[in-house]
Biopython code that builds the backbone (N, CA, C, O; Angstrom):
import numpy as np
from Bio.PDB.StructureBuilder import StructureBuilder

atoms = [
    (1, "UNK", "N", (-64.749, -36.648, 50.962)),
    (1, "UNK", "CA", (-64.982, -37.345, 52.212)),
    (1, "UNK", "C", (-65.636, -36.387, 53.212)),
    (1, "UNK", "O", (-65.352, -35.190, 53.253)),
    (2, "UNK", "N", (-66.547, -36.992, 54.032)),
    (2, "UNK", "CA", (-67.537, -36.054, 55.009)),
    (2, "UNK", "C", (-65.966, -36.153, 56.404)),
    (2, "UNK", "O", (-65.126, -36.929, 56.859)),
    (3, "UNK", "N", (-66.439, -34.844, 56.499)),
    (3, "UNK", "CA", (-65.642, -34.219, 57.756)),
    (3, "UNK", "C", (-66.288, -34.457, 58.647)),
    (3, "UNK", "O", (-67.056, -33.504, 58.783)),
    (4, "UNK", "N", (-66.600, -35.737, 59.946)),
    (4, "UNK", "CA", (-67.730, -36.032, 60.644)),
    (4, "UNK", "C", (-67.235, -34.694, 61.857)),
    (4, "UNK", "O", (-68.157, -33.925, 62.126)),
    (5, "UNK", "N", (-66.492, -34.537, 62.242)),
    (5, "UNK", "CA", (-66.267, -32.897, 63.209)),
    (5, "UNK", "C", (-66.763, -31.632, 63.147)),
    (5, "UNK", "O", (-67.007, -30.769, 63.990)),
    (6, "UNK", "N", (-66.866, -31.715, 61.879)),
    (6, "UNK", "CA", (-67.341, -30.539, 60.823)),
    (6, "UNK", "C", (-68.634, -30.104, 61.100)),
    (6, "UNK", "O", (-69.206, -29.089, 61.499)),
    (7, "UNK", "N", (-68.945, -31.493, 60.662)),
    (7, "UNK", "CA", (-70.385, -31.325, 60.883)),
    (7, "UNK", "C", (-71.158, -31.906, 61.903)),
    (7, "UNK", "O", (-72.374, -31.921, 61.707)),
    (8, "UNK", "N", (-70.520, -32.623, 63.455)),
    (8, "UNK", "CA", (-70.636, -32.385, 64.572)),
    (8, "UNK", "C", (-70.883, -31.418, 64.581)),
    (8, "UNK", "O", (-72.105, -31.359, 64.718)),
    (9, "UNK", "N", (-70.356, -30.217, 64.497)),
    (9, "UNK", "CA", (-70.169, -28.502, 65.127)),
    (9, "UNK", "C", (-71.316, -27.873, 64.378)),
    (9, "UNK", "O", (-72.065, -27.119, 64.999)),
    (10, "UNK", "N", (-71.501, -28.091, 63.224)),
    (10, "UNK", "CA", (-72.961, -27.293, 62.602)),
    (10, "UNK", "C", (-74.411, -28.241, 63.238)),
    (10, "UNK", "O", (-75.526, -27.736, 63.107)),
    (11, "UNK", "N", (-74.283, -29.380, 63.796)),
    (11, "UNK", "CA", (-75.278, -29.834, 64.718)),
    (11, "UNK", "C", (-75.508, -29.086, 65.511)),
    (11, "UNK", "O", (-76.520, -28.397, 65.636)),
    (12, "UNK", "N", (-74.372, -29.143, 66.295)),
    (12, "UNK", "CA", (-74.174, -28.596, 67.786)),
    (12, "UNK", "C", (-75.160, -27.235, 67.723)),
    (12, "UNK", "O", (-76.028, -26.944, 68.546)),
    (13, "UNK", "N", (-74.733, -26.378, 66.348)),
    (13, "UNK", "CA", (-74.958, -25.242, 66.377)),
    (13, "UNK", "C", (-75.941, -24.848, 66.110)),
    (13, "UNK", "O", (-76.264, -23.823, 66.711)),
    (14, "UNK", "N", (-76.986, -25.448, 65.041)),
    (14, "UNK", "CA", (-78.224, -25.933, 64.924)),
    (14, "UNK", "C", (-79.217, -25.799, 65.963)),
    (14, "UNK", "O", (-80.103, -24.978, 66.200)),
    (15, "UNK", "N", (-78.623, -27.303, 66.743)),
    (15, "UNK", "CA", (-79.013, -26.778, 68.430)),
    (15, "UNK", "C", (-78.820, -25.903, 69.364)),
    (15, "UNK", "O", (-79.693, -25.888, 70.232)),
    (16, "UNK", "N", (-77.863, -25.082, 69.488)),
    (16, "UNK", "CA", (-77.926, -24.120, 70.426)),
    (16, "UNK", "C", (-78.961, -23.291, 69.412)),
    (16, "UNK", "O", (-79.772, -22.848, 70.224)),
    (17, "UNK", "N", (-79.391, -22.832, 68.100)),
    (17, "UNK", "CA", (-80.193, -22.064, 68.029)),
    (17, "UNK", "C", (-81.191, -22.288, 68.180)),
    (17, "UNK", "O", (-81.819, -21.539, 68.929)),
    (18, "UNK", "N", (-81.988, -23.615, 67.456)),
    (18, "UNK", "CA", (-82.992, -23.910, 67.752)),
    (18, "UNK", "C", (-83.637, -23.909, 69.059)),
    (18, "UNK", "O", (-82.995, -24.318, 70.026)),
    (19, "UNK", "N", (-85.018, -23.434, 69.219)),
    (19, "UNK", "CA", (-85.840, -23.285, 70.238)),
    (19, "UNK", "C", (-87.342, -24.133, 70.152)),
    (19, "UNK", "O", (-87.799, -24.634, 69.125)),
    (20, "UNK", "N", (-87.887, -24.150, 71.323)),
    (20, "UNK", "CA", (-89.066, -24.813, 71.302)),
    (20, "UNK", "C", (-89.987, -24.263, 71.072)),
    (20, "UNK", "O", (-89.961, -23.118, 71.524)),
    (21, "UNK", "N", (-91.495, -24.703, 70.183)),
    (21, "UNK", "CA", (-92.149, -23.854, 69.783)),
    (21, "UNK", "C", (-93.063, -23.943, 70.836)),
    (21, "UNK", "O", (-93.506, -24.952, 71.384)),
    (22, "UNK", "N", (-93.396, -22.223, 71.151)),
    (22, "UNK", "CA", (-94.749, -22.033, 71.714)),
    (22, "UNK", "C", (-96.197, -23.163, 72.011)),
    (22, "UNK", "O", (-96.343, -24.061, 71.182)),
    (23, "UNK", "N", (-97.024, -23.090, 72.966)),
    (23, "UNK", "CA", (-97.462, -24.004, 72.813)),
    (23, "UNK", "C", (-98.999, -24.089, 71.534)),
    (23, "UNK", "O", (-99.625, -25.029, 71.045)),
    (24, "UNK", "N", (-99.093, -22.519, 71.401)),
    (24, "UNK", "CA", (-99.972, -21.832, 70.653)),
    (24, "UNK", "C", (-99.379, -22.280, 69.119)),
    (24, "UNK", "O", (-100.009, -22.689, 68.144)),
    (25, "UNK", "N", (-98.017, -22.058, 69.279)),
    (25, "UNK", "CA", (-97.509, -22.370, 67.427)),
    (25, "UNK", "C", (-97.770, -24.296, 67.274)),
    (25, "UNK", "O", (-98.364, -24.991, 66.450)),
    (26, "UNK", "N", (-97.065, -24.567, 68.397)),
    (26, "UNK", "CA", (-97.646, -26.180, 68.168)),
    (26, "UNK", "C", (-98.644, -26.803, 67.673)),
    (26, "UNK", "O", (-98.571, -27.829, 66.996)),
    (27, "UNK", "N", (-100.104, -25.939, 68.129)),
    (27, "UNK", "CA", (-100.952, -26.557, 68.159)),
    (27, "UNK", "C", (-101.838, -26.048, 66.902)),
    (27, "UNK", "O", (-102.839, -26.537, 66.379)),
    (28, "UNK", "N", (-100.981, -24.708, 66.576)),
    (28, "UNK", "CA", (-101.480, -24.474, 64.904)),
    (28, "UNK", "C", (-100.900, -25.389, 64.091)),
    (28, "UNK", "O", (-101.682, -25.711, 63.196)),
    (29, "UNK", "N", (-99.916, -25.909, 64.031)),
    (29, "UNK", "CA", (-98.803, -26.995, 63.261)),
    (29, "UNK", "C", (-99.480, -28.218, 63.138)),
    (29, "UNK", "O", (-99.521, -28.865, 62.091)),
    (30, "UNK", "N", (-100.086, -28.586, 64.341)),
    (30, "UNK", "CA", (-100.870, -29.680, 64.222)),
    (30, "UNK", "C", (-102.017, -29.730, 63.909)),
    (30, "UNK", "O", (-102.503, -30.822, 63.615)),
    (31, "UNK", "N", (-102.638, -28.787, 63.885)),
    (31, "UNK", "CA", (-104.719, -28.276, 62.941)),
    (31, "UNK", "C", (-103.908, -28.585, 61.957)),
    (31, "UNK", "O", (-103.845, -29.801, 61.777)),
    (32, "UNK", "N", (-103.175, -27.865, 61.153)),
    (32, "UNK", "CA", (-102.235, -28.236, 59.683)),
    (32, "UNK", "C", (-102.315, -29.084, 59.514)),
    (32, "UNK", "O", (-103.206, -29.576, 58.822)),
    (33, "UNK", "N", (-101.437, -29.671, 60.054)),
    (33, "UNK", "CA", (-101.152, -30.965, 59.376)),
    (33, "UNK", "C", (-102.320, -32.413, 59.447)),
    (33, "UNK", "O", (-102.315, -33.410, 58.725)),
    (34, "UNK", "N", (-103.311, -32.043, 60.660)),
    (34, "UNK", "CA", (-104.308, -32.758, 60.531)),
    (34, "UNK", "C", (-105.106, -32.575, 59.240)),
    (34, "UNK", "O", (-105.691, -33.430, 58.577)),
    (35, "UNK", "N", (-104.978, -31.111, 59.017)),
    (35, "UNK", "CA", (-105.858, -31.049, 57.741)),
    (35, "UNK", "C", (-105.736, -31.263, 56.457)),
    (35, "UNK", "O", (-106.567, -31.473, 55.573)),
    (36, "UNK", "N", (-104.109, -31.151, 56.469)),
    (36, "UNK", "CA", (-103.860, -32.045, 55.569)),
    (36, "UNK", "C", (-103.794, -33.809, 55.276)),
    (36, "UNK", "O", (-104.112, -34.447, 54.273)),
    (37, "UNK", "N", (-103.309, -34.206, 56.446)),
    (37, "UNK", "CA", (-103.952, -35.461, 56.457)),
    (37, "UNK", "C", (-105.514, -35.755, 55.755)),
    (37, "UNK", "O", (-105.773, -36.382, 54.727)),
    (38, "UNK", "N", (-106.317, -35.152, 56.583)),
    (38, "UNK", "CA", (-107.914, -35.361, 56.233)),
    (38, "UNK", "C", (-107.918, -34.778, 54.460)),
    (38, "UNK", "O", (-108.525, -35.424, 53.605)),
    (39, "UNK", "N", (-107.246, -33.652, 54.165)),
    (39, "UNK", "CA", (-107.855, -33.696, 52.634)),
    (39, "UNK", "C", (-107.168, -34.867, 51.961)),
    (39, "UNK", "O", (-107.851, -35.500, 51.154)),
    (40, "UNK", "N", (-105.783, -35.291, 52.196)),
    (40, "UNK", "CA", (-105.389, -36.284, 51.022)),
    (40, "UNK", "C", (-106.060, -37.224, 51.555)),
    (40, "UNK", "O", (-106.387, -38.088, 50.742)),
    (41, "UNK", "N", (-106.531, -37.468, 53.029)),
    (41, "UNK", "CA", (-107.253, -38.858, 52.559)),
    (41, "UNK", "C", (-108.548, -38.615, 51.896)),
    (41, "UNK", "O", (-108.783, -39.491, 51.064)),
    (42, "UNK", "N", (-109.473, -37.706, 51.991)),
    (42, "UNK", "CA", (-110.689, -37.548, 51.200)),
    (42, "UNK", "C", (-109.957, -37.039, 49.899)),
    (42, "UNK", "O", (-110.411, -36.025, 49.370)),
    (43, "UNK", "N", (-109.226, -37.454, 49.528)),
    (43, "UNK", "CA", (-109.084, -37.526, 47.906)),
    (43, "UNK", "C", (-108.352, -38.397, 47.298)),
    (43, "UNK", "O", (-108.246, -38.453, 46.073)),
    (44, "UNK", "N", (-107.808, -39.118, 48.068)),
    (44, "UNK", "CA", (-107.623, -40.841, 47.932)),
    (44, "UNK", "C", (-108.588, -41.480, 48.002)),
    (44, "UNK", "O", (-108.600, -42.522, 47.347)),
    (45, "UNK", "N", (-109.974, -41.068, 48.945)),
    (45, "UNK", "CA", (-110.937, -41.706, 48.839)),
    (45, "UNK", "C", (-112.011, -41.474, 47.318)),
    (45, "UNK", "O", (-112.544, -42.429, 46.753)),
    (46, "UNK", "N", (-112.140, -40.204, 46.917)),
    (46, "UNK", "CA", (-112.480, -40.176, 45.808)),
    (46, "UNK", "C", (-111.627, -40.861, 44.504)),
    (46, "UNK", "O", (-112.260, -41.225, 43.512)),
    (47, "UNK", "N", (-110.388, -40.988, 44.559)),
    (47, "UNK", "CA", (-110.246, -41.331, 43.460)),
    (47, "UNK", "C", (-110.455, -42.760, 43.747)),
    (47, "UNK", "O", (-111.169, -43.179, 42.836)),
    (48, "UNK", "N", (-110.105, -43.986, 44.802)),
    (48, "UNK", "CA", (-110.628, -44.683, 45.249)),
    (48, "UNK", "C", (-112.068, -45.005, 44.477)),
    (48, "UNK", "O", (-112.103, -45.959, 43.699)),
    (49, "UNK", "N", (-113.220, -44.217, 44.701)),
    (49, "UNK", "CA", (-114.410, -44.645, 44.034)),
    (49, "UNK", "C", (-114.309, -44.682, 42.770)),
    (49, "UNK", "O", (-114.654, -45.656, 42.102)),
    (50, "UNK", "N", (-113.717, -43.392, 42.199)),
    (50, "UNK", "CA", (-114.050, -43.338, 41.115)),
    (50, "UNK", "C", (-113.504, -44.439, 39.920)),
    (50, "UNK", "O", (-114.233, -44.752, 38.979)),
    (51, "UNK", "N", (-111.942, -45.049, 40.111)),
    (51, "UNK", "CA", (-111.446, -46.174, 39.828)),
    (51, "UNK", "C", (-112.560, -47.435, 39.489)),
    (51, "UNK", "O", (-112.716, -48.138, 38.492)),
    (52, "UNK", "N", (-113.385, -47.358, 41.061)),
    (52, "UNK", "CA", (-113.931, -48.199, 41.019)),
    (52, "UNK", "C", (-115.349, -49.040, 40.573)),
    (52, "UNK", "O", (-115.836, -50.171, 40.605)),
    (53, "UNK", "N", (-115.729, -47.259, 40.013)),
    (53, "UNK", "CA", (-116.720, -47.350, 39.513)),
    (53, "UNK", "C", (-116.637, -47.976, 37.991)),
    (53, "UNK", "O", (-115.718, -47.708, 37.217)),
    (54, "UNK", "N", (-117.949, -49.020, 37.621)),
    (54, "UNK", "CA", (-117.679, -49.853, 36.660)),
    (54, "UNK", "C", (-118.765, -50.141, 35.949)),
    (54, "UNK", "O", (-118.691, -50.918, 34.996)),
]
sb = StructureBuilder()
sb.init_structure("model")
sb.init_model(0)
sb.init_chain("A")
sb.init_seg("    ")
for serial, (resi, resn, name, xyz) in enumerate(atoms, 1):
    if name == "N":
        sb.init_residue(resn, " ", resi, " ")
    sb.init_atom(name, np.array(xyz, "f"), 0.0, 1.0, " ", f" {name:<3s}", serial, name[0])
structure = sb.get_structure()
């Protein structure tokens, strides 16, 4: 059985460590992940064609 107190307190604690990221680290996090966005979709789009080619 989950100890919901338990692990209240490793939340809690979680949060007091956790911090906010820089606004410089943010905005590398997000080039990332845009770029990953953009390659899987240009390679959903290729396989896309290629499926479709007939």
């Amino acid at each position: 059985m989950v100890n919901l107190q338990e692990e209240f307190r490793k939340t809690v604690r979680v949060l007091q460590v956790a911090s906010r990221p820089r606004l410089r680290d943010f905005e590398r996090m997000a080039a990332i992940t845009a770029a990953g966005v953009v390659v899987m979709g240009i390679i959903g789009l290729v396989i896309s064609f290629v499926l479709n080619i007939k």
